[in-house]
ROTOR-722590 format. One record per residue (C-alpha): residue in three letters; x, y, z. Coordinates in steps of 0.2 Angstrom, whole numbers, plus 2048, in hexadecimal, padded with zeros to 3 digits. Each point is the difference from the previous one (the first is absolute). Layout:
AlaXYZ
...
***
This chain:
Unk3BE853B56
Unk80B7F680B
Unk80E80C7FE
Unk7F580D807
Unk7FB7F880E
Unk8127FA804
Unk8058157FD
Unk7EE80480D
Unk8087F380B
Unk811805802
Unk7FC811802
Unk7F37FA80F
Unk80C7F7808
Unk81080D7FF
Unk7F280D806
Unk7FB7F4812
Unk8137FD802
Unk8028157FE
Unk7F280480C
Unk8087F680E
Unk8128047FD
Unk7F98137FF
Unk7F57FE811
Unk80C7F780B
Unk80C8107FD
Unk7F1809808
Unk80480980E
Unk7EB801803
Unk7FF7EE7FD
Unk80F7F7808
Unk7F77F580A
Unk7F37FB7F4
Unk7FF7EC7FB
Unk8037F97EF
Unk7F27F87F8
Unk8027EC7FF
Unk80F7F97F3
Unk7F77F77F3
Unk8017F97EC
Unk7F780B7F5
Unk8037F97EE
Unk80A7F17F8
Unk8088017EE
Unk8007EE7FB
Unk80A8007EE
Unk800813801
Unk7ED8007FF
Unk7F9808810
Unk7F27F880C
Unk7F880880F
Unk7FC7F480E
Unk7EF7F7801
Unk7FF800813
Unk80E80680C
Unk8007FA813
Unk8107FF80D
Unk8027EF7FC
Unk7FD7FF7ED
Unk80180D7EF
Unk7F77F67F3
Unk8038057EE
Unk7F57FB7F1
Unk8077FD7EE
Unk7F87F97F1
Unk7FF7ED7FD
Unk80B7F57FB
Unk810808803
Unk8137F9804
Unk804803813
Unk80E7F57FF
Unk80B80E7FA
Unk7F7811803
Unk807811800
Unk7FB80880F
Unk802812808
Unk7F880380F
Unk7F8814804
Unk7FF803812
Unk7FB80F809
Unk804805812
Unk80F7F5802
Unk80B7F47F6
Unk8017ED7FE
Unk80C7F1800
Unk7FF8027ED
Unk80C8007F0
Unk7F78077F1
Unk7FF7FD7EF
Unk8067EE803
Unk7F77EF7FA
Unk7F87F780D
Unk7F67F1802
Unk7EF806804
Unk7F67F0801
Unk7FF801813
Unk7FF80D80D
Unk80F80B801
Unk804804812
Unk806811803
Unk80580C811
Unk7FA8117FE
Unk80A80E809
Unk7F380F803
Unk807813803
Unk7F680180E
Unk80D7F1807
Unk7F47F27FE
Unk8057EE7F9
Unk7F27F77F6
Unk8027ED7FB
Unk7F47FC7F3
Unk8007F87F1
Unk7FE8077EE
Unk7F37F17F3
Unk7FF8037EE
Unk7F17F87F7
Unk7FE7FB7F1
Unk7F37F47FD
Unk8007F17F6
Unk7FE8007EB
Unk7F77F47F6
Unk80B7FE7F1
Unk7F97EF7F9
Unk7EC7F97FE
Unk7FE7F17F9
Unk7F17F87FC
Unk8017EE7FA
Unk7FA7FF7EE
Unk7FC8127FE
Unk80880D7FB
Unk7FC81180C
Unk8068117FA
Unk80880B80B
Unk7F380D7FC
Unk7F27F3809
Unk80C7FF811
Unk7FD80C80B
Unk808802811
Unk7FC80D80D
Unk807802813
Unk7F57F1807
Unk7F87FA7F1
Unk8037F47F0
Unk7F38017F4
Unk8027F77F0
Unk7F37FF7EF
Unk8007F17F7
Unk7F47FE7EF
Unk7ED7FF804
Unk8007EC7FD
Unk80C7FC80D
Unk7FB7F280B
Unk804806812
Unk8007F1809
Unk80E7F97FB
Unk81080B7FB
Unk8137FD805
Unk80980F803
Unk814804802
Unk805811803
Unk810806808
Unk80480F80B
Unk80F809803
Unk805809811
Unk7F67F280B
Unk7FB7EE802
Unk7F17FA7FC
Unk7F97F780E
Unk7F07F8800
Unk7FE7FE7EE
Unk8067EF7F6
Unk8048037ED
Unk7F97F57F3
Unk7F27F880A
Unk7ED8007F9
Unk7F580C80C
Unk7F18067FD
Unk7FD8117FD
Unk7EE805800
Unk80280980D
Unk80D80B806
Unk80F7FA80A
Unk80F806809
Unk8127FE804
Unk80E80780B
Unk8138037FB
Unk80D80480E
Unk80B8107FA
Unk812800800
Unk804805811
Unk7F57F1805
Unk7F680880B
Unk7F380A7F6
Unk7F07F67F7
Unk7F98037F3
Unk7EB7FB7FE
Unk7F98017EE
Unk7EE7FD7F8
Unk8047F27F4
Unk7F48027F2
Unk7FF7FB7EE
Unk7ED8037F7
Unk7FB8017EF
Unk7F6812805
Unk80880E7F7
Unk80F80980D
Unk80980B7FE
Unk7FE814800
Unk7F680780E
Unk7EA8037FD
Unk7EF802807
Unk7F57F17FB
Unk7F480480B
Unk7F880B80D
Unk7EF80080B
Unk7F880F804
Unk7F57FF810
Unk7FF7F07FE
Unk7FB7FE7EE
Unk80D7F97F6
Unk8058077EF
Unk7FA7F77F0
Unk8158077F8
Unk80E80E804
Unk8068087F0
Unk811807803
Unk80980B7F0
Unk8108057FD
Unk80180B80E
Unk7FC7F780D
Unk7EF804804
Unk7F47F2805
Unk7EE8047FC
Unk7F57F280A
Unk7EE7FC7F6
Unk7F47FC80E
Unk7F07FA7FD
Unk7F880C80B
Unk7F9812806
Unk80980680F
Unk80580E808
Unk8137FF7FB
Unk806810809
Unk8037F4810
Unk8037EF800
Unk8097F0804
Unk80A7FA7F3
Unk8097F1800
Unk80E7F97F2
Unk8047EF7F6
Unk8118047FA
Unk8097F47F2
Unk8067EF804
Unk81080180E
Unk7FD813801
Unk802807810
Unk7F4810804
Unk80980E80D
Unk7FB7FF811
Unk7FB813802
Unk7F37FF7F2
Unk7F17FC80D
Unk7F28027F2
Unk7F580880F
Unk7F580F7FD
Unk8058057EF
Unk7F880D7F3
Unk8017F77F1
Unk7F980E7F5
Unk80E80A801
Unk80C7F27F7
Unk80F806808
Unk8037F080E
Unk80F7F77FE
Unk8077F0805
Unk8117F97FE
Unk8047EE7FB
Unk80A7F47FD
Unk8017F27F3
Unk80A7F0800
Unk80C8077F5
Unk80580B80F
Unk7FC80F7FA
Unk7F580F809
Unk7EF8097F4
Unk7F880F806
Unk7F07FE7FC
Unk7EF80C7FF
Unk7F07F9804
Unk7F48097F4
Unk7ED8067FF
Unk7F67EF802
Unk7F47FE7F1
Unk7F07F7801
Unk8027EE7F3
Unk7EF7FB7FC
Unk7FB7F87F3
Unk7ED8067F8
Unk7F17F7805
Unk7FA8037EF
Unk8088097F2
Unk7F78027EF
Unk80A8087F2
Unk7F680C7F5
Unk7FC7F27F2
Unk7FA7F880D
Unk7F280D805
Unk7F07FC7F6
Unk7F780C7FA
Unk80D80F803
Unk80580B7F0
Unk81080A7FC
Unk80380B80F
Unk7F17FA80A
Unk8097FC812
Unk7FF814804
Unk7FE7FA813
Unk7FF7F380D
Unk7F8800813
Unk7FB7F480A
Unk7EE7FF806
Unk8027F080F
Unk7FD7F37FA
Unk8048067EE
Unk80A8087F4
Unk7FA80C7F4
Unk8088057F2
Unk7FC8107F0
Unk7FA7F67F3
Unk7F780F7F5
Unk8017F87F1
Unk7F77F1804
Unk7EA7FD7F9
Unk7FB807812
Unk80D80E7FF
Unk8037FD814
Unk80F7F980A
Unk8027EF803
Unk8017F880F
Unk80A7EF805
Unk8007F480F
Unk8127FF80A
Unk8037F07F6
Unk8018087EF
Unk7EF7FC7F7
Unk7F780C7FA
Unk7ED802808
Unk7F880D7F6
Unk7FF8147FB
Unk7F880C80E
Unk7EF8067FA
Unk7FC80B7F3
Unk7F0804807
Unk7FF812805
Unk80D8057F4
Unk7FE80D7F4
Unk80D8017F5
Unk7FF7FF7EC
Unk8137FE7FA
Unk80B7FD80D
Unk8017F280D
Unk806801811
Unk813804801
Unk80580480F
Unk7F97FA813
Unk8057FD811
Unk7FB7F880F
Unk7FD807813
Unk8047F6810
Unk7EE7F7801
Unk8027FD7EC
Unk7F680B7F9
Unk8048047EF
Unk80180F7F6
Unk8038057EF
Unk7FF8097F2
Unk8018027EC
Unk80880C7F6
Unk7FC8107FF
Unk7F68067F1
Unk7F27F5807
Unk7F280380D
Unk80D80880F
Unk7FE7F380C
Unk8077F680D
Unk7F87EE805
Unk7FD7F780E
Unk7FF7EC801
Unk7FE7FC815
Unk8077EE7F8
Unk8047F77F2
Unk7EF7F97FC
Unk7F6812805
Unk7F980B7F2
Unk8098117FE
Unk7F9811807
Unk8078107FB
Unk808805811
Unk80D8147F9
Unk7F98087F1
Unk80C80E7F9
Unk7F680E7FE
Unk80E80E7F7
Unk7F880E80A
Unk8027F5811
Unk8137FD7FE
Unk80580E7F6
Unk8017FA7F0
Unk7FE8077F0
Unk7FF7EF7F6
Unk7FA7EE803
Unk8137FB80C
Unk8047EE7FA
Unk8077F7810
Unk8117F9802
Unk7FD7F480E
Unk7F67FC810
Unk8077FA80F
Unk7F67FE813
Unk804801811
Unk7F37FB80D
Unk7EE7FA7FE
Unk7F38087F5
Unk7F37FC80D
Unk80B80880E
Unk80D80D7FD
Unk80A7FF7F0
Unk80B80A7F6
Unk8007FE7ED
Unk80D8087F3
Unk7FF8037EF
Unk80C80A7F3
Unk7FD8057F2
Unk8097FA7EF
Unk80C8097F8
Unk7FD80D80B
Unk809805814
Unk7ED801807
Unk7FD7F280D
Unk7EF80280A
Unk7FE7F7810
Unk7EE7FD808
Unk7FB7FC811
Unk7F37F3808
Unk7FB803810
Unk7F27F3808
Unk8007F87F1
Unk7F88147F8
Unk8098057F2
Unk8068137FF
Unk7FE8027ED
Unk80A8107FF
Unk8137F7800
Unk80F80A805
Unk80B8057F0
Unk8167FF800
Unk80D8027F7
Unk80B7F27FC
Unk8138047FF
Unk8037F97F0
Unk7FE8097EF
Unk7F27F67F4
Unk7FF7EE808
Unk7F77F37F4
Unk7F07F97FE
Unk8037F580D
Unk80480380F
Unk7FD7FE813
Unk80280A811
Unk7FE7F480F
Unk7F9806812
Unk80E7FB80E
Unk7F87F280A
Unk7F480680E
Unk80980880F
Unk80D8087F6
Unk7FE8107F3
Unk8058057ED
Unk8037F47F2
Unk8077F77F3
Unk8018027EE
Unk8037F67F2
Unk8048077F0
Unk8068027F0
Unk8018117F7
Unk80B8077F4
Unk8117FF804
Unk7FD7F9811
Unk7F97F0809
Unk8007F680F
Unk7F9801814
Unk800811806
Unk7FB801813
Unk7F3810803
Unk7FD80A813
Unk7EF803802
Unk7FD80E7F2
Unk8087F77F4
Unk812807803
Unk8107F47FE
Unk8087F880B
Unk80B7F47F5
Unk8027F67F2
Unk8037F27F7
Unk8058047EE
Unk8027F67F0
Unk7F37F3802
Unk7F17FE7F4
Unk7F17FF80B
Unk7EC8047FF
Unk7FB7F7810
Unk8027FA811
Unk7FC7FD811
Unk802803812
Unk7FE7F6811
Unk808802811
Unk7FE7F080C
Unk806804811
Unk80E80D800
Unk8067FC7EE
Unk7FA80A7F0
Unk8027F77EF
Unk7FC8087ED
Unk7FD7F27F4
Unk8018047ED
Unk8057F87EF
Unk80D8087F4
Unk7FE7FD7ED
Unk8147FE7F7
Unk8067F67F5
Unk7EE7FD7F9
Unk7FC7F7812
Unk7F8804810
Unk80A7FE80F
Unk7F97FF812
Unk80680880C
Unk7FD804814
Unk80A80C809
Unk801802815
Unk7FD815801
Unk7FF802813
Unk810808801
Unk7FD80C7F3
Unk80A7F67F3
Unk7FB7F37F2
Unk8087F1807
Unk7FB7F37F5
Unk7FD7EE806
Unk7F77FA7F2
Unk8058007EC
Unk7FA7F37F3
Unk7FD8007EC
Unk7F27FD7F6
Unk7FF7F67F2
Unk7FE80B7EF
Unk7F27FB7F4
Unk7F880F7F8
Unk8018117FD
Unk7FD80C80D
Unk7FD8137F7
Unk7FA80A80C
Unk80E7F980D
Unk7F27FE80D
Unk8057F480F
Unk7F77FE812
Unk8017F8812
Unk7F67FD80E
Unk8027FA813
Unk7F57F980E
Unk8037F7810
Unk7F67F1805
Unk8047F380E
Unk811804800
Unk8068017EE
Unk80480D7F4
Unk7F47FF7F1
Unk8088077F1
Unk7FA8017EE
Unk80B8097F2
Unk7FA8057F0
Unk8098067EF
Unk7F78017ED
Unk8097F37F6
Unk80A7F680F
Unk7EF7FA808
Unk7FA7FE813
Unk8087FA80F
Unk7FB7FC812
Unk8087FC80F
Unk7FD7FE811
Unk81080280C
Unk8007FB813
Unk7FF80D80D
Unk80E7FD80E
***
């Protein structure tokens, strides 16, 4: 690489000298005025170096540490002119060479040519311990040194030795305290130029460049993850709006963050924002500051043994009516979901009464904005779907499925139910059909019922038994569907008759949920791989599924029918999230709203 840029060089310089001889020949330029004489590059040991800074009374040249100027090589490469100089002969380079300039243009320029190199440590010694080299780290202002973890600081005596400068405010072998950091200045070898360093010895890990931290708008991260490419993924313990905000970094110990990285303004949700840094090994990292994720831990987490009461594939689906959580339990003496405080005990069964059902019990439900629950059993019973206006009411048939009415030539089992809205205001209800690509969606307007629902097609061939298609929250139009079918599963996003939009493939999904606080939409849902549930929530606003949110359930049963469930709601700020999967259990969360 060097020889290249010696070649590059030379033919640089030989190029300016050309241009001037050429011009001055110029019958059209014959009174035009040279540009200044100056040095452009110094070969030092046949190695080449461009100046540092250039001025009429000084060219200073910067080499690597630590090397002999008592005897150096030197050529010197000047352009517009010549100089007082004899190449390719050693000279002491200690101190400032002076040099006379002769310029085309008939200028004389005194000045004086200084090569740097800074002074080298070459021996450390701590007394009574032994330091390896690879726990010494010097930088350009800075020594940092790691000694074990039960080192006492307080009282240490150091001896170290440098080459290419005198140490001068520094006494080797004298106990100091080095708690906390300290420094010391060394005069270089033309005894003009000092040299500060950060004096610090720790028994904190140093070494490669790292995020430790960061804080986001003001709320510090709980840990930054970074892999082995470089990408730090902070975990917040917070709800934000991440496409714009104020980040600030904790690098590693002695690690030095680049100036032009302000942290102001950022969109953190496209993970693509980089930062350069530096560690006290003195080497530079490019790093990428990933999509935040939420870290949370559950307020209560009951894993499916856990669930009293539930049978094999009971935990069909989850909602939340404020302040509880119901869950399918269709198994159970009532043959009605269970509901549970935001603690984790179990209260009770919703009401049987005004149920008319003879084999099946409640399997699938949902939950509107005011809490009102719905839900159904399977279809070979009485066609209907109940209403519970809470969690202690009695159940009132609220949709009957009358096969003439929707178009149907047998009793349709449903899938699924989901709610957006209020059932005593305006509300839209959906519900497909298992094993089948009918999904019917009814409307509530005033808190009146049109009992005629509006039929679709779903874009997926033969869905399974249990499925769901979610309304987009209020203010915005289609849907979401969560599915599994034959050959096919995942999140597809629907316009508003049912057409896609997009998808997310590969995941085995029966249920979610949607909620959109402030500008930000977010789909919650639980996959079921690897015989567990794991819960997710993604940032959809921009069209994409960023996720933000990824944890695993516990497995402790079977799950047959692969049926899984979430379901969102903000209160007083937070997030409340409840995740549900046949076999792994039920899990709730609520996450602070920033």
């Amino acid at each position: 690489m060097k020889k290249l840029i010696n070649l590059i060089f030379s033919m640089v310089c030989i190029a300016a000298l050309f241009t001037v001889t050429f011009s001055s020949c110029s019958d059209d330029d014959e009174n035009r005025a040279y540009e200044s004489v100056q040095i452009v590059g110094v070969k030092v040991n046949n190695e080449l170096y461009t100046p540092s800074s250039v001025s009429a009374a000084e060219t200073t040249v910067l080499i690597p540490a630590g090397v002999d100027l008592s005897k150096a090589k030197l050529q010197l490469l000047v352009i517009n002119g010549t100089a007082n100089f004899i190449n390719d002969q050693e000279y002491d380079a200690r101190k400032p060479l002076d040099l006379t300039l002769n310029g085309f243009d008939g200028t004389t320029v005194q000045t004086k040519l200084r090569i740097q190199s800074p002074p080298k440590l070459v021996s450390f010694i701590i007394e009574g311990m032994t330091v390896p080299n690879s726990d010494i780290h010097t930088g350009e202002k800075s020594l940092i040194v790691q000694v074990p973890e039960e080192t006492d600081l307080t009282a240490l005596k150091v001896t170290m030795e440098y080459i290419n400068g005198t140490i001068m405010d520094f006494q080797n072998g004298v106990t100091l305290d080095y708690t906390n950091p300290r420094s010391f200045k060394i005069k270089g070898v033309d005894e003009e130029t000092v040299y500060t360093y950060e004096f610090i010895i720790t028994t904190e890990k140093v070494g490669p460049a790292s995020i430790k931290a960061m804080t986001i708008n003001g709320i510090e991260t709980d840990y930054v993850l970074t892999d082995d490419k470089n990408v730090a993924v902070p975990y917040i313990p917070a709800l934000m709006d991440f496409t714009s905000v104020n980040v600030e970094l904790t690098a590693g110990f002695g690690n030095k963050i680049d100036e032009s990285f302000t942290g102001q303004g950022l969109n953190l949700m496209n993970g693509n924002n980089k930062v350069l840094i530096k560690g006290s090994n003195g080497v530079t990292t490019e790093f990428t500051i990933g999509i935040p994720q939420i870290s949370t831990e559950p307020t209560f987490k009951k894993n499916y043994t856990e669930l009293v009461g539930f049978g094999s594939d009971n935990l069909i689906c989850t909602a939340i009516s404020d302040p509880y959580i119901v869950a399918s339990n269709h198994s159970s003496s009532s043959k009605t979901p269970a509901y549970f405080d935001y603690t984790g005990n179990k209260i009770d069964n919703l009401s049987a009464v005004g149920l008319s059902i003879a084999t099946h019990g409640i399997r699938i439900l949902a939950t509107d904005d005011k809490g009102n629950i719905l839900g159904a059993a399977l279809g070979t019973d009485k066609p209907v779907m109940y209403r519970w206006s809470s969690v202690t009411a009695k159940a009132t048939e609220f949709i009957s499925f009358d096969k003439s009415v929707i178009g149907e030539t047998a009793t349709p089992r449903l899938a699924g139910i989901s709610i957006i809205g209020d059932l005593d205001g305006d509300a839209t209800i959906v519900a497909p059909k298992a094993q089948s690509v009918d999904v019917f969606v009814w409307k509530v307007t005033g808190g009146v019922l049109n009992p005629v629902p509006q039929k679709y097609i779903f874009p997926v061939a033969t869905p399974s038994f249990y499925w769901t298609v979610n309304p987009m929250p209020i203010g915005m139009s289609g849907y979401m569907g969560f599915y599994t079918a034959k050959g096919a599963n995942g999140l597809i996003w629907l316009n508003s008759t049912m057409g896609e939009v997009s998808r997310m493939s590969g995941l085995i999904t029966t249920g979610g949920d949607i909620v959109k606080i402030e500008n930000r939409v977010y789909v919650a849902y639980t996959v079921y791989a690897d015989s567990k549930g794991i819960m997710r929530i993604c940032d959809i606003t921009d069209g994409k599924y960023n996720q933000i949110f990824n944890y695993t359930m516990e497995a402790s049963g079977a799950n047959g029918n692969s049926t899984t469930s979430a379901s969102l709601m903000v209160k007083n700020n937070e997030l409340y999230a409840v995740f549900g999967c046949t076999g792994s259990g039920l899990y709730f969360y609520r996450i602070a709203c920033k």
